[in-house]
N, C-alpha and C positions, 0 to 999 in steps of 0.2 A: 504494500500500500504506500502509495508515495502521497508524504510528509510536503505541504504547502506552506510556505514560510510567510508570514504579513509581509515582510520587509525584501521577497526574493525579488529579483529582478525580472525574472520567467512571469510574476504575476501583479505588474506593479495597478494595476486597475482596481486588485481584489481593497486594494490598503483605501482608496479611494473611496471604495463602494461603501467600505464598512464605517468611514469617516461620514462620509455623506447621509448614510442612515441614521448613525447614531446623532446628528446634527438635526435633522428631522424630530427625529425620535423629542429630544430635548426640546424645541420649540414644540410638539404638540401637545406634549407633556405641561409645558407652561401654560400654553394658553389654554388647557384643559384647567389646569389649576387656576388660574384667574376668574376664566367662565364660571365655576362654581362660586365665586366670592362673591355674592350681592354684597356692592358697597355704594352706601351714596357717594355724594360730589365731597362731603365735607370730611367723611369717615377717610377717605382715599386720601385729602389732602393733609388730613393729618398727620396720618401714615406714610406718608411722601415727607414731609417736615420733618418727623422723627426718625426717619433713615435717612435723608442725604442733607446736605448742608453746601454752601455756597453754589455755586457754580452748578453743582448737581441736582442742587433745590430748583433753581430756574427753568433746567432743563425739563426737569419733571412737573413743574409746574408749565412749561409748555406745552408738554402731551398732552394733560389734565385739561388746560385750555383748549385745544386741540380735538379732543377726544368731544368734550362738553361741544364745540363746535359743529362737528360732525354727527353726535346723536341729537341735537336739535335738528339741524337738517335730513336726516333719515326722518326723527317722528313728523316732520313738517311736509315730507313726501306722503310718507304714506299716508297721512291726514289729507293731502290732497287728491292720492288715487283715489279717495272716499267722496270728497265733494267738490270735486272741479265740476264744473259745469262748461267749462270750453273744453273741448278738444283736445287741444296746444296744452292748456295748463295738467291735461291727465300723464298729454305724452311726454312732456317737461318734469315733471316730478317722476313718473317712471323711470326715466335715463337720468337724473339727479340721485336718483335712489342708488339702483345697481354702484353709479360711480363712487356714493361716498359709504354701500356696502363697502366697495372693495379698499376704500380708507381706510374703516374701521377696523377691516382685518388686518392691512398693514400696521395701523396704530397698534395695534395690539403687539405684535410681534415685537416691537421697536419698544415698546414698553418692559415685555418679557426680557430684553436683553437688557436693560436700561435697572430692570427691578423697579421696575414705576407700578406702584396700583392707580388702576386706572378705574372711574366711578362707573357705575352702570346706568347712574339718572342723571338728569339733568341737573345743573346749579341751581341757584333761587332764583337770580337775572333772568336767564333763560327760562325756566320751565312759566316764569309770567308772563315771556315774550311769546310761550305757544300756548298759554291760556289765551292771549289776547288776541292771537288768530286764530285761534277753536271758537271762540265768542262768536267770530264775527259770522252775519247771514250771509244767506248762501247768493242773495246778488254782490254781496260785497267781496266774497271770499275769495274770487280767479285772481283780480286788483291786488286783496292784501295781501293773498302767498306770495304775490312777483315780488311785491315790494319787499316784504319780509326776506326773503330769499338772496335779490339782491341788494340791501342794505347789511346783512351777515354777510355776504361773500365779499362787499366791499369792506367793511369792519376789518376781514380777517387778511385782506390783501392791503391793507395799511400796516397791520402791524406785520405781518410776513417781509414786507415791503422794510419797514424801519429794519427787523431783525437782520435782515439780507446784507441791508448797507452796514451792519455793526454785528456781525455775530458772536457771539461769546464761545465760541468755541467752533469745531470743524462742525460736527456733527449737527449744530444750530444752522450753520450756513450751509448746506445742503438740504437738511428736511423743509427750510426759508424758501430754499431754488425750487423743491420739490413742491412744496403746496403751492405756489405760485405756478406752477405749471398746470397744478390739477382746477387751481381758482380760473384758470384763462380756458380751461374745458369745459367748465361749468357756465363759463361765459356763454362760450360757442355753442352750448347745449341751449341756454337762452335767449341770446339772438336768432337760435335758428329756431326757434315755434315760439316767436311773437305775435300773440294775437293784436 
């Protein structure tokens, strides 16, 4: 029986394979472990406070913004697959949805690796900002989502914006370049079903 070495030369893919799983393994691992923690905004931010400090506090209070960012906008789609009454505004919160889905799986990851707890509800700010569009009736509602939608993606491409020009670190000024790329899709997802 012939003896397969990690390290042989005859199998250098196998050492690859088994790094690459185990890399897997650990990220699903995390975000399993996350997924189970219901925490609010404030329970997470504390917890973020009491692990990291300076520089790493910031960062983590990033995500946290971030994150908060992003699940308003998901509950604010899917509130509007329910009562759009245009067209445009079903198929605009539809492709808003999916994209800032695929944020929040990102966020996640980048938290996992970071050790950031990350809230699973909204802040107080927020969660009145989508009381006050659940409020509203249903002639007024296609109006307020836009607005609502695009005053948060402009909000968040001012301060992505500031962070960009001054980053506190690498990893600031790249996730800065990164959400500024996903805010200018989110655009182009709005311009293109204007009612």
């Amino acid at each position: 029986m012939e003896k397969i070495e990690l390290f042989d030369q005859k199998h250098p893919k196998s050492l690859k394979s088994i790094v690459k799983m185990i890399n897997i393994a650990s990220c699903l691992t995390g975000i399993f472990l996350l997924s189970g923690c219901h925490q609010s905004y404030y329970s997470a931010t504390m917890k973020n406070q009491m692990r990291h400090g300076g520089e790493n506090k910031e960062v983590a209070d990033l995500l946290v913004d971030l994150n908060d960012f992003v699940i308003l906008n998901n509950n604010l789609n899917t509130l509007a697959q329910d009562r759009a009454v245009k067209k445009d505004t079903y198929l605009m919160a539809q492709q808003l949805e999916k994209k800032f889905d695929r944020l929040r799986s990102d966020l996640t990851l980048k938290a996992v690796a970071r050790r950031v707890a990350l809230p699973e509800e909204l802040s107080d700010e927020n969660d009145k900002y989508y009381q006050k569009i659940f409020a509203l009736d249903d002639q007024a509602f296609d109006k307020g989502y836009r607005e609502a939608i695009n005053l948060k993606l402009e909000a968040l491409k001012e301060k992505m914006t500031q962070i960009n020009e001054d980053p506190m670190d690498e990893f600031t000024a790249k996730i800065s370049a990164e959400y500024l790329g996903h805010i200018r899709d989110a655009f182009k997802i709005i311009n293109a079903l204007q009612s």
